[in-house]
VEXDREN-2710 file (C-alpha; in Angstrom, 1 decimal):
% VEXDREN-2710
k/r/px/py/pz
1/UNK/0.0/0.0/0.0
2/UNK/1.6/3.1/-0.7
3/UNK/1.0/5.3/2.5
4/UNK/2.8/7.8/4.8
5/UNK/4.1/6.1/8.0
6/UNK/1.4/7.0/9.6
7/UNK/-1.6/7.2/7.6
8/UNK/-5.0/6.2/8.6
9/UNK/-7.8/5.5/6.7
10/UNK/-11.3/6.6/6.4
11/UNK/-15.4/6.9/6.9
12/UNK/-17.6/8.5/9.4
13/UNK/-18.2/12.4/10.4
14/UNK/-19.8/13.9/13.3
15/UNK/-21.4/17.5/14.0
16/UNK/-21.1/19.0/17.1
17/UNK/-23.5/22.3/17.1
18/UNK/-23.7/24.3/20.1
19/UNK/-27.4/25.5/20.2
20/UNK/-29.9/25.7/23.0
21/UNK/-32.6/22.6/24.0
22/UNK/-35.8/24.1/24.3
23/UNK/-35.9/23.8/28.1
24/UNK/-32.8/25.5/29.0
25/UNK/-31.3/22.8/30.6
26/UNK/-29.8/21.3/27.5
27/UNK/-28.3/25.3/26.7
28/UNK/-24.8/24.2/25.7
29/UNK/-25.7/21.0/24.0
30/UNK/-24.0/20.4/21.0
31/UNK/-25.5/19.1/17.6
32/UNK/-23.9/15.7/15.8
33/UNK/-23.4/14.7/12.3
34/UNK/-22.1/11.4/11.6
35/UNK/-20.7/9.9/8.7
36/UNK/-19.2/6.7/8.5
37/UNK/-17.7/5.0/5.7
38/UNK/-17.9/1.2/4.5
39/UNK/-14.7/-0.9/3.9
40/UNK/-12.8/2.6/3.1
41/UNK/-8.7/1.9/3.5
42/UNK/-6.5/4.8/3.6
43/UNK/-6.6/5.9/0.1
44/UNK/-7.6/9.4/0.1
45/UNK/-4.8/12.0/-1.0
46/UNK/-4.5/13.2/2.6
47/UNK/-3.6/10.1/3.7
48/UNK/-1.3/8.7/1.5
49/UNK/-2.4/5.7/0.6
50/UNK/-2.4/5.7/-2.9
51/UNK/-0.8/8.5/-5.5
52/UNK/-3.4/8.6/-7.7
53/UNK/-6.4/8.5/-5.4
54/UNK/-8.6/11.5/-6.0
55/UNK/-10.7/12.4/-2.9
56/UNK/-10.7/16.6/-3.0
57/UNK/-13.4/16.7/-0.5
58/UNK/-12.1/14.9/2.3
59/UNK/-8.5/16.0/1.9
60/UNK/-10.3/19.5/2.3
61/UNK/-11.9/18.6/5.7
62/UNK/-8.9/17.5/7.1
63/UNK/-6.9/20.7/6.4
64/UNK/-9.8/22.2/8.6
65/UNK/-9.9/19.6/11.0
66/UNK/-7.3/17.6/13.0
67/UNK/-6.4/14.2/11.5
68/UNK/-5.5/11.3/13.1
69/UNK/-3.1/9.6/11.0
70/UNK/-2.8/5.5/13.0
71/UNK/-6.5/5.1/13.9
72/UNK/-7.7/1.5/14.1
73/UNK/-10.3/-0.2/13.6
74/UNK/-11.7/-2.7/16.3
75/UNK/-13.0/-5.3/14.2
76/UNK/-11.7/-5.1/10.7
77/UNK/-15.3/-6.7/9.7
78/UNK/-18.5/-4.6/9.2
79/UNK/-21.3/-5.9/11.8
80/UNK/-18.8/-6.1/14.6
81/UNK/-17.1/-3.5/14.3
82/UNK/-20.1/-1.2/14.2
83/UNK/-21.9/-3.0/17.3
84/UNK/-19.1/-2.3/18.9
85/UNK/-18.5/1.5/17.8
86/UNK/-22.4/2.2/18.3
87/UNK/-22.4/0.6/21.9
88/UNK/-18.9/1.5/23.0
89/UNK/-18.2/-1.8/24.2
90/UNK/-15.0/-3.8/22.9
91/UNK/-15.5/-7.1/21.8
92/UNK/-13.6/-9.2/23.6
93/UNK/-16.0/-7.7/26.2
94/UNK/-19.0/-8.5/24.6
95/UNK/-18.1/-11.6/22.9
96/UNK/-19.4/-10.0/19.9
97/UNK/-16.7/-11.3/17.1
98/UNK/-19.8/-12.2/14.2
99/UNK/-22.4/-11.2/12.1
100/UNK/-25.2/-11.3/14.9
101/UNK/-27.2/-7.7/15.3
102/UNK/-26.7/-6.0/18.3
103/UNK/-30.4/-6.4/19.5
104/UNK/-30.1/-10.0/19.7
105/UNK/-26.3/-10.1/21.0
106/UNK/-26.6/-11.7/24.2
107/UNK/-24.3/-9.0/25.9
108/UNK/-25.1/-5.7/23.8
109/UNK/-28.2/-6.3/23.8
110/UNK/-28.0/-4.6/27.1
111/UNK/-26.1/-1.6/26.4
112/UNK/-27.9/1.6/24.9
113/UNK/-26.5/2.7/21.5
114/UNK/-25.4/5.9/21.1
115/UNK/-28.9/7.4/19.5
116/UNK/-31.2/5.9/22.3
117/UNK/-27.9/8.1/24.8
118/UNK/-28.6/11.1/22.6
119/UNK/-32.3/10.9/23.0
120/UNK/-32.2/10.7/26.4
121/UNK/-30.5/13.3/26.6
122/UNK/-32.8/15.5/24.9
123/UNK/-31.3/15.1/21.0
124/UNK/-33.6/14.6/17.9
125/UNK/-31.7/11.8/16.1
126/UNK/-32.3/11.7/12.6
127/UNK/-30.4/8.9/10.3
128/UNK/-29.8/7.2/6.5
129/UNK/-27.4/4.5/5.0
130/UNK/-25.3/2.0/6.9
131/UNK/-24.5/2.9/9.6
132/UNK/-25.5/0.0/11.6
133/UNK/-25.3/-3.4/10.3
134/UNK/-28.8/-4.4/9.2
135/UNK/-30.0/-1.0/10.9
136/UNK/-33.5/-1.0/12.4
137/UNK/-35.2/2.6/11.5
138/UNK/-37.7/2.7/15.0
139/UNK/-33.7/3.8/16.5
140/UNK/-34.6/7.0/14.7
141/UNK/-36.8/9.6/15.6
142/UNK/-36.2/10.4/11.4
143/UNK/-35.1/8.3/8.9
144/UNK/-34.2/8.9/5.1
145/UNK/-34.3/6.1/2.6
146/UNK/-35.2/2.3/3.4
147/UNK/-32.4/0.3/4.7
148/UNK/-32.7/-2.1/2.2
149/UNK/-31.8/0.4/-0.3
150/UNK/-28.1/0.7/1.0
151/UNK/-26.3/-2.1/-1.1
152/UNK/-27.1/-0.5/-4.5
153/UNK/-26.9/-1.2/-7.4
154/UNK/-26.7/-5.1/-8.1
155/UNK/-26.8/-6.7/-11.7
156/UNK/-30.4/-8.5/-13.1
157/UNK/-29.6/-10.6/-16.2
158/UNK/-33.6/-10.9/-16.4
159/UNK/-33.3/-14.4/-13.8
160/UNK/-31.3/-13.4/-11.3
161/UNK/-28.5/-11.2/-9.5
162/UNK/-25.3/-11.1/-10.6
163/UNK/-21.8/-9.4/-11.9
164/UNK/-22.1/-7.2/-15.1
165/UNK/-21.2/-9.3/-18.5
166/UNK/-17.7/-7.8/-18.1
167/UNK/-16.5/-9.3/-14.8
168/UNK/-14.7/-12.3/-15.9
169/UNK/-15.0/-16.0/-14.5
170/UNK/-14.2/-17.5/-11.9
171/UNK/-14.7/-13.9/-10.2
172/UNK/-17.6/-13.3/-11.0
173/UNK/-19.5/-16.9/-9.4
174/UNK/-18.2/-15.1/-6.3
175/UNK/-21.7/-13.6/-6.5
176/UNK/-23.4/-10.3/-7.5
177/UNK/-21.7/-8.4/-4.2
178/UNK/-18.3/-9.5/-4.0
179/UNK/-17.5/-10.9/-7.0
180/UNK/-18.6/-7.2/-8.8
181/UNK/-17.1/-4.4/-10.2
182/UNK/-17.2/-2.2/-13.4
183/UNK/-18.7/1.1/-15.1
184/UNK/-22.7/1.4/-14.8
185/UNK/-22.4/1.1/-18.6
186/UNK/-21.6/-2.0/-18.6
187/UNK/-25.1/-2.9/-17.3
188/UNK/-26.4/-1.9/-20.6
189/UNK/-30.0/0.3/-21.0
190/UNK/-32.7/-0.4/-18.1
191/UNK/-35.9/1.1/-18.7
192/UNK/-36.3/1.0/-14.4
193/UNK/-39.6/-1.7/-15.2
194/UNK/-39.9/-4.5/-12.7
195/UNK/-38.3/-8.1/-13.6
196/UNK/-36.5/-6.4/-17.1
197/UNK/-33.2/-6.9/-17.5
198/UNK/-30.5/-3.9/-15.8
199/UNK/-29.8/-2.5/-12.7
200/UNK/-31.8/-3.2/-9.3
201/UNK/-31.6/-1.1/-6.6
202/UNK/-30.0/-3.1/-3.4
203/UNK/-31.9/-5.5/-1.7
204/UNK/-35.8/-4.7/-2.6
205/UNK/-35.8/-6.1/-6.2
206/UNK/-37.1/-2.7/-7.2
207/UNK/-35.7/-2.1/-10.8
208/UNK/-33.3/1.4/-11.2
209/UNK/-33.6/3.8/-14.6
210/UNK/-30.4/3.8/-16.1
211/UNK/-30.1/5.6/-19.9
212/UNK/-26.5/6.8/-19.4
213/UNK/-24.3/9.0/-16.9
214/UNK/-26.2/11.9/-17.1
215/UNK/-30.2/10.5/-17.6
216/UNK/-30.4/7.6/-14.8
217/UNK/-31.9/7.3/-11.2
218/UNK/-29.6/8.1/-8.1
219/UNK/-27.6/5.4/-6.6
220/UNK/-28.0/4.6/-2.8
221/UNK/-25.4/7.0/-1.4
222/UNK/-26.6/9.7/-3.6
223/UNK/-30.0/9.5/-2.4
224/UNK/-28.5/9.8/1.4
225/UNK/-26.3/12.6/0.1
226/UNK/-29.1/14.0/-0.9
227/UNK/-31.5/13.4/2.0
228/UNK/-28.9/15.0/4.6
229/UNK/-28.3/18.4/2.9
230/UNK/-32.1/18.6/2.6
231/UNK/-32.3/18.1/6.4
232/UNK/-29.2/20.6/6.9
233/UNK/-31.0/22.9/5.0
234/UNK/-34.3/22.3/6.6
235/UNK/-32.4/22.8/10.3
236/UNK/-30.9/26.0/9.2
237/UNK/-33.9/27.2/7.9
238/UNK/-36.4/27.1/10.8
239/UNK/-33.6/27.5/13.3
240/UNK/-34.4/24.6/15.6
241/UNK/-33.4/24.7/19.2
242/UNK/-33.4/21.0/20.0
243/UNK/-29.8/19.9/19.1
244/UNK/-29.2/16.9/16.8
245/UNK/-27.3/13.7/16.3
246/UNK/-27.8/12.9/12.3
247/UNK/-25.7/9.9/11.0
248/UNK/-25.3/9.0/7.6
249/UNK/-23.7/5.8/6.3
250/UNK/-22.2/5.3/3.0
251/UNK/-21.6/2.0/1.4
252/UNK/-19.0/2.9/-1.3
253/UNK/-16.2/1.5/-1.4
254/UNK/-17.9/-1.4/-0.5
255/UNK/-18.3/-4.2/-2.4
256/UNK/-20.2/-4.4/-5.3
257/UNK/-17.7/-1.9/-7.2
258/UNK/-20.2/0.2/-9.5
259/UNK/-20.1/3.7/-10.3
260/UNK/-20.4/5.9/-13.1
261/UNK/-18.9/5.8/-15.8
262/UNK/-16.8/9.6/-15.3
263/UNK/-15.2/8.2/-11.8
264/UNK/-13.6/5.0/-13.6
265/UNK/-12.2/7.2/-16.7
266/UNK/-10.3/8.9/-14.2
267/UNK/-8.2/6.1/-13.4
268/UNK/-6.9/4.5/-16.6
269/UNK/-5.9/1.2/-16.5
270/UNK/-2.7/1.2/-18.3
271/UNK/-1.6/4.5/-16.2
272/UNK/-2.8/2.5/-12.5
273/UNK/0.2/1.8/-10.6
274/UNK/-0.4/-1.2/-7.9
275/UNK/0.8/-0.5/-4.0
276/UNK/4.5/-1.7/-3.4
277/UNK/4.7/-5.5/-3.2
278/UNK/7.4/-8.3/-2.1
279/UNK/6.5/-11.6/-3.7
280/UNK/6.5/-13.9/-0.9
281/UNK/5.5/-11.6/1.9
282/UNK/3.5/-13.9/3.3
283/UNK/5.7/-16.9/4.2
284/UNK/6.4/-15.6/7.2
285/UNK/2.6/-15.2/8.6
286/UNK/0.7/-18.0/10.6
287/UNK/-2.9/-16.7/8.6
288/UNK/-3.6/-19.6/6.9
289/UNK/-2.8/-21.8/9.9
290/UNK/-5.7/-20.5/11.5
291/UNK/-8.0/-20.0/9.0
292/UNK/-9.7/-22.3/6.1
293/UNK/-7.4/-21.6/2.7
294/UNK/-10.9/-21.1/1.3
295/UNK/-11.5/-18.1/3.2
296/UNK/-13.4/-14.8/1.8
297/UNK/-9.6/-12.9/1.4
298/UNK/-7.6/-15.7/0.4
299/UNK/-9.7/-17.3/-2.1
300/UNK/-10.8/-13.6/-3.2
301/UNK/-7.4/-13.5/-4.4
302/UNK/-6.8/-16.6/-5.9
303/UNK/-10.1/-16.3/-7.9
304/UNK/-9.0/-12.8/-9.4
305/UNK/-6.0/-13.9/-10.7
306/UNK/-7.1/-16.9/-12.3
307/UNK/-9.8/-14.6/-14.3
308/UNK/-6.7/-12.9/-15.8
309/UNK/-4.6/-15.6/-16.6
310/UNK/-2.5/-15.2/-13.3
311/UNK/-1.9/-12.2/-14.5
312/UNK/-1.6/-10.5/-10.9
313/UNK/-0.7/-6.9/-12.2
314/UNK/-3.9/-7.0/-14.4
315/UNK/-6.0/-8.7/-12.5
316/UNK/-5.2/-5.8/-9.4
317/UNK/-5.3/-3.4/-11.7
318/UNK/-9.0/-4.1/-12.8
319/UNK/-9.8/-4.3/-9.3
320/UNK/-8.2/-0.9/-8.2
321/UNK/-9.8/0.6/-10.5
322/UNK/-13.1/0.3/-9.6
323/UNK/-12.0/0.8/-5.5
324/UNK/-10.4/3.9/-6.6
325/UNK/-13.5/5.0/-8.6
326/UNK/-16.0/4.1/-6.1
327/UNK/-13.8/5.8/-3.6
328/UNK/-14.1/9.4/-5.6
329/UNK/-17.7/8.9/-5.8
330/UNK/-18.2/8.9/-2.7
331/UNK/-15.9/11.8/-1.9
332/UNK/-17.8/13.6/-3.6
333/UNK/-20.9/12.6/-2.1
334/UNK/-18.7/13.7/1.4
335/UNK/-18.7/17.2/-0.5
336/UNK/-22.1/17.9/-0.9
337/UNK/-22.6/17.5/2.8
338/UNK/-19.9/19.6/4.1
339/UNK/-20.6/22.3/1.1
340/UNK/-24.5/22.1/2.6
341/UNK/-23.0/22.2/6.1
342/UNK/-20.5/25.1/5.7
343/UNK/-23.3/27.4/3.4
344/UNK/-24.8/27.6/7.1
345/UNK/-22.6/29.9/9.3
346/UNK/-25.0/29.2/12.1
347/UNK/-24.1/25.2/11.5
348/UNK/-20.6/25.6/10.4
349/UNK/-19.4/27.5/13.4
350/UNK/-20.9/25.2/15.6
351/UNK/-20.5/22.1/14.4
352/UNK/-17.5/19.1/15.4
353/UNK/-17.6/17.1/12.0
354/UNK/-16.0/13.3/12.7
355/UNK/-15.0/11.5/9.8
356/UNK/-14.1/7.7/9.4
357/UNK/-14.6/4.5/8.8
358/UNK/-15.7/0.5/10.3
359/UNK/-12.3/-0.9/8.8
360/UNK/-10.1/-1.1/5.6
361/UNK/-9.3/-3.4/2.8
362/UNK/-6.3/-5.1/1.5
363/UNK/-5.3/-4.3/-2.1
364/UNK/-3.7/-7.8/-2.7
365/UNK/-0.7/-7.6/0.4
366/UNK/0.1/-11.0/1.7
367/UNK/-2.2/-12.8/-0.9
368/UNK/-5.3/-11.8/0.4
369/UNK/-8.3/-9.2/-1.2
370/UNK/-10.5/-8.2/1.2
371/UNK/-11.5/-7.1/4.9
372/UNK/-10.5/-8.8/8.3
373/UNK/-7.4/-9.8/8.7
374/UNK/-4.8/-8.5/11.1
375/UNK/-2.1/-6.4/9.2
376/UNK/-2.0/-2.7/8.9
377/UNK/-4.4/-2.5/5.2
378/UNK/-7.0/-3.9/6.7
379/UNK/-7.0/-2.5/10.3
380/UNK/-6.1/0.8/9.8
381/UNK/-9.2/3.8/9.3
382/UNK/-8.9/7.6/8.3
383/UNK/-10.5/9.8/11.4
384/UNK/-10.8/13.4/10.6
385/UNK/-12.3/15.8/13.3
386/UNK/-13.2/19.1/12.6
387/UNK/-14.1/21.3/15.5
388/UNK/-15.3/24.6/15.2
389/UNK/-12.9/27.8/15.8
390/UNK/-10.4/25.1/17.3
391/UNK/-6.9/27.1/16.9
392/UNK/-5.4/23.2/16.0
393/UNK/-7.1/23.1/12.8
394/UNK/-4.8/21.3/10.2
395/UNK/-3.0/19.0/12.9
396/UNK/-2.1/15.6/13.1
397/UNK/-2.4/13.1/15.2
398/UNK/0.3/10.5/15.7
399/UNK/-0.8/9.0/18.7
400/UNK/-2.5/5.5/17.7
401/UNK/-6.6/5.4/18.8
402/UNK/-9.6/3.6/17.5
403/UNK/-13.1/3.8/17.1
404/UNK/-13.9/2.5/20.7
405/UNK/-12.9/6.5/21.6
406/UNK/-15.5/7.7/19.7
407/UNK/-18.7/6.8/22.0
408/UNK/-17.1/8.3/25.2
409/UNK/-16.0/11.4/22.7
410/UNK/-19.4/11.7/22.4
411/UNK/-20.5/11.7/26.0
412/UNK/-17.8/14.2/26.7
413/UNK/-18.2/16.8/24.1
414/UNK/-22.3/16.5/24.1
415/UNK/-22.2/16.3/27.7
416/UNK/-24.7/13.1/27.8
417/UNK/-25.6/12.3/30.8
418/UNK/-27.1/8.7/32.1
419/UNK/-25.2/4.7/32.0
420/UNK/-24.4/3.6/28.6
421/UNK/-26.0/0.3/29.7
422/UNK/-29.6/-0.8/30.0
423/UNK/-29.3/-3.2/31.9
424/UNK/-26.0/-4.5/34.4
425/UNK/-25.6/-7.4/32.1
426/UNK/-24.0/-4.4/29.3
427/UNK/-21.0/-4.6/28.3
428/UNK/-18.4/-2.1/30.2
429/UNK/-17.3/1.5/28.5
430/UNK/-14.3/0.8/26.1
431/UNK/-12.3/4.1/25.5
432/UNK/-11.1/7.0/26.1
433/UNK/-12.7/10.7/25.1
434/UNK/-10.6/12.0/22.5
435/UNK/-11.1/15.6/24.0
436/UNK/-7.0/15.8/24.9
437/UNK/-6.0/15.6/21.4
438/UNK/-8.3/17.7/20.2
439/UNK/-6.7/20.4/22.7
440/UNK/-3.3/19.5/22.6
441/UNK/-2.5/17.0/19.2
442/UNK/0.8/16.3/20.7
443/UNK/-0.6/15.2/24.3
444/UNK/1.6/13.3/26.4
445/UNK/-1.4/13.9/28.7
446/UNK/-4.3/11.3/27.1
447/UNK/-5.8/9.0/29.6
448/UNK/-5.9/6.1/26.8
449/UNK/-4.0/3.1/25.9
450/UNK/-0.8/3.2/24.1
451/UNK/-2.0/1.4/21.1
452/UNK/-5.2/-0.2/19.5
453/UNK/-6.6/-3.3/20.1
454/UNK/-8.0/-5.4/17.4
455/UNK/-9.7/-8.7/17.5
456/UNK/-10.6/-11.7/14.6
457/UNK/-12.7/-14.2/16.0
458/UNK/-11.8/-17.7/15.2
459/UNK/-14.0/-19.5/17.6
460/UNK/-16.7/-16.7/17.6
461/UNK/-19.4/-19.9/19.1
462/UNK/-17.3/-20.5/22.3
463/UNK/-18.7/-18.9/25.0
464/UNK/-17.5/-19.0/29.1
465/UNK/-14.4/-19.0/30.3
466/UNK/-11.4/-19.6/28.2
467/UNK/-13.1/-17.9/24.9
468/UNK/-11.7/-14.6/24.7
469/UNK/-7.8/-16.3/24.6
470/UNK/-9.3/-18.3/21.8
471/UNK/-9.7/-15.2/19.3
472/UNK/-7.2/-13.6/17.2
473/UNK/-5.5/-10.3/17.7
474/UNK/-3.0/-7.2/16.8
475/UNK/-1.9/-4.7/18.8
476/UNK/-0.7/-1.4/17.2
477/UNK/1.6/1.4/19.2
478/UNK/3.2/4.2/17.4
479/UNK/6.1/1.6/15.9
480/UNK/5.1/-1.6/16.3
481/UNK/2.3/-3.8/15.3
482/UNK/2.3/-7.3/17.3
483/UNK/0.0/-10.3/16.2
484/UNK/-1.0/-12.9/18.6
485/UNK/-2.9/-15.9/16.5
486/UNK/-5.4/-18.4/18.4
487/UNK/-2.6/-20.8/17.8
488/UNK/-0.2/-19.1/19.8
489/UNK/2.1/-18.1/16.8
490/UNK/3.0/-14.6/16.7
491/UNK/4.1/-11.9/14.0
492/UNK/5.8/-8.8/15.1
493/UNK/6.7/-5.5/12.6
494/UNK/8.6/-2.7/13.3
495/UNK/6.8/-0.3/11.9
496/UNK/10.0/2.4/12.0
497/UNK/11.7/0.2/9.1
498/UNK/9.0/-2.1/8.0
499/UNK/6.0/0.5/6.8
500/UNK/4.8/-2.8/4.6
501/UNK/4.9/-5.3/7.0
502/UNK/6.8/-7.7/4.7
503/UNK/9.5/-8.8/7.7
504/UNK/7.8/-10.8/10.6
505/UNK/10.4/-10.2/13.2
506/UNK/9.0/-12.5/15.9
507/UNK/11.3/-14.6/16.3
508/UNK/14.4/-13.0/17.0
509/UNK/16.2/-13.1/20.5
510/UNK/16.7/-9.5/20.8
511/UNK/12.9/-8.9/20.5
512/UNK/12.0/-10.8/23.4
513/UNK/11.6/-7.7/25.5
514/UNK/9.1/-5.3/23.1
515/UNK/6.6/-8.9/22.7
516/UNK/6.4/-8.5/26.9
517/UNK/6.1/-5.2/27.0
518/UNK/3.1/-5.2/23.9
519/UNK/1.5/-8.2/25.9
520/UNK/1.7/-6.3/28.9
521/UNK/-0.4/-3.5/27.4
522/UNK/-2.8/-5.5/25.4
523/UNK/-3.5/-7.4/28.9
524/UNK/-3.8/-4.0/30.5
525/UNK/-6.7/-3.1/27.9
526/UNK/-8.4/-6.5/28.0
527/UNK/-8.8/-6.3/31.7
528/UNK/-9.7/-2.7/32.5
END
């Protein structure tokens, strides 16, 4: 991946407005605007992850905002990592390492997410897109568009769902999600009638009008877009004193790779350059030993190369493409809220915008494509904040974090009041408030860990004692990542000389003493 040293990754963005509740008691609360972004790694130009990554939007918010350049994910998988986020609660706490919804998670289930905090608190919470997995709309006191309508478009080849006629085989039996990717051209004319041949819109089988670029029906994140500066422009407008958490979810880059036609011509293929790669980097890694070869990322892989021949710098190259154009669609999507947003001085000036996302996504390092492993691609998240009149505007932040400090950010800086759990059978408050960095970007002073805890769950059935050892994870401080399989082997990369993590150090003698010290950390985290 080609990245600074410390680059993060990106997709969510919250609005702190300071504005008065209608009873006076609430006078200082502020307003929220969340974004968050789906399987988005660091490639935005202000990150570094790629050179050719376009993404003028979000590089412009974080010149206005303070960016934290090694936040982590806590689960580099969607539905667990945003149960987790959304509840505050880590999940070697909750035991939450799956795709089970966070109503029927038998610890979670008894914490309060962070819109039932706000509304106790006095918030109107309004929301649209994913934001969390398999999102129930009642959590809302408004929501925009259907939640089905998130994963949009799919294929219909007039039977059933699946890649566009360009995706070549064996990829594209992966399925119409993940095995998809291409230009919305290359679904050919649909005429937006039920059961004809074209586009569909997500999950709902409803058909989407598609004539070219510039006569077609909005795609998903669009449609939020679009729903969210309406409601911007709607709060401005009547001047409303209740203060606001608004959330909106977008799916791009996820998985399945369409967008318009405009965003893929500006990536040619013969001018794409791949992320630096050492054949053989991952010999020295104990993934496989703990996980079926036939796994999503590994197989992923293995099936886009043999579409191209083996060709693995074409095969990538088709593939990046379509990340890279999905990714500058949705920046520009990011735009039209923050354009909305900052057309309002009486929303821009009062307003903490949080940007960022559930996890990233691995371009082909180690010989895997896709989400949840334990290396740097896939762990790593952009988080931009932007706080209003904050003379730190334009910082960075070096300090590693992760999206467990966003919840109790949010109780600090919107002063919510009440226990995050519903019951005593929650799970316990995870992080830290992120209030010290935002004062001070070079804090020696933060209450916090010093690195980020992620977790793969590899027996996510056992329950009792004995089942959080049984789970995978990494550990990532300033210079080091450490790895710690269910298997007891261990990977170790010094992140000074080793930006790539192509050299598992592990083993040598003489870093004996760094593994204690990293385990003694990690166990100081797990057992707060």
């Amino acid at each position: 991946m080609f990245r600074m040293l410390y680059s993060p990754l990106l997709v969510m963005i919250v609005v702190a407005h300071f504005d008065s509740y209608a009873t006076e008691i609430n006078s200082q609360k502020p307003n929220v605007l969340m974004i968050l972004v789906d399987d988005l790694n660091d490639y935005q130009g202000v990150f570094g992850g790629h050179p050719q990554a376009k993404t003028p939007n979000i590089d412009k918010l974080a010149k206005s905002g303070i960016r934290f350049s090694n936040a982590q994910t806590n689960v580099p998988v969607c539905q667990p990592s945003r149960n987790s986020l959304f509840t505050g609660v880590y999940p070697h706490d909750s035991g939450d390492y799956n795709w089970r919804a966070q109503a029927k998670q038998q610890v979670l289930k008894h914490n309060k997410t962070l819109m039932q905090l706000f509304r106790e608190n006095g918030y109107h919470t309004l929301g649209t897109g994913k934001l969390m997995h398999r999102g129930n709309a009642k959590r809302w006191n408004e929501w925009g568009r259907p939640i089905g309508h998130n994963y949009g478009p799919t294929y219909f080849d007039g039977e059933k769902k699946t890649a566009v006629p360009s995706v070549p085989s064996p990829f594209r039996e992966i399925g119409p999600i993940d095995g998809a990717y291409g230009r919305l051209s290359g679904g050919g004319y649909s005429s937006g009638e039920k059961g004809t041949k074209g586009w569909m819109n997500g999950w709902d089988k409803s058909m989407m009008r598609y004539v070219n670029d510039n006569d077609r029906d909005l795609l998903p994140d669009e449609h939020h877009a679009k729903w969210v500066s309406e409601q911007l422009n709607i709060l401005a407008k009547t001047k409303a004193k209740q203060p606001f958490f608004m959330g909106v979810g977008f799916v791009r880059p996820h998985t399945p790779l369409y967008a318009p036609d405009r965003f893929f011509d500006m990536f040619p293929l013969d001018e794409l350059e791949l992320a630096p790669w050492m054949q053989g980097d991952n010999r020295d890694t104990y993934f496989r030993d703990n996980f079926p070869e036939d796994i999503k990322g590994l197989r992923y892989y293995q099936t886009l190369l043999a579409s191209y021949g083996s060709d693995r710098e074409q095969a990538l190259k088709h593939f990046l493409q379509a990340y890279l154009a999905c990714i500058a669609f949705m920046d520009e999507q990011v735009g039209k809220i923050i354009d909305t947003l900052d057309s309002h001085p009486e929303l821009k000036d009062n307003t903490l915008v949080v940007f960022t996302a559930d996890h990233g996504w691995q371009m082909g390092e180690k010989n895997y494509l896709f989400k949840n492993s334990l290396w740097e691609e896939s762990t790593r998240i952009p988080l931009i904040i932007r706080q209003p009149n904050n003379k730190n505007n334009g910082s960075e932040v070096t300090h590693p974090v992760s999206l467990i400090d966003i919840y109790p950010t949010f109780v600090d800086y919107a002063q919510l009041s009440g226990d995050h759990k519903k019951t005593n059978q929650g799970g316990k408050l995870g992080g830290y408030s992120l209030r010290t960095f935002l004062e001070n970007p070079d804090s020696k002073e933060w209450q916090g860990p010093n690195g980020a805890l992620t977790v793969i769950g590899n027996f996510h059935q056992v329950t009792g004692i004995g089942a959080v050892a049984k789970q995978n994870y990494s550990y990532r401080t300033k210079d080091w990542r450490y790895i710690r399989y269910s298997g007891g082997q261990e990977e170790l990369y010094d992140h000074r000389n080793d930006p790539y993590e192509w050299h598992n150090i592990a083993k040598e003698p003489s870093k004996l003493a760094i593994k204690k010290q990293l385990i003694k950390e990690m166990k100081v985290i797990m057992l707060k």
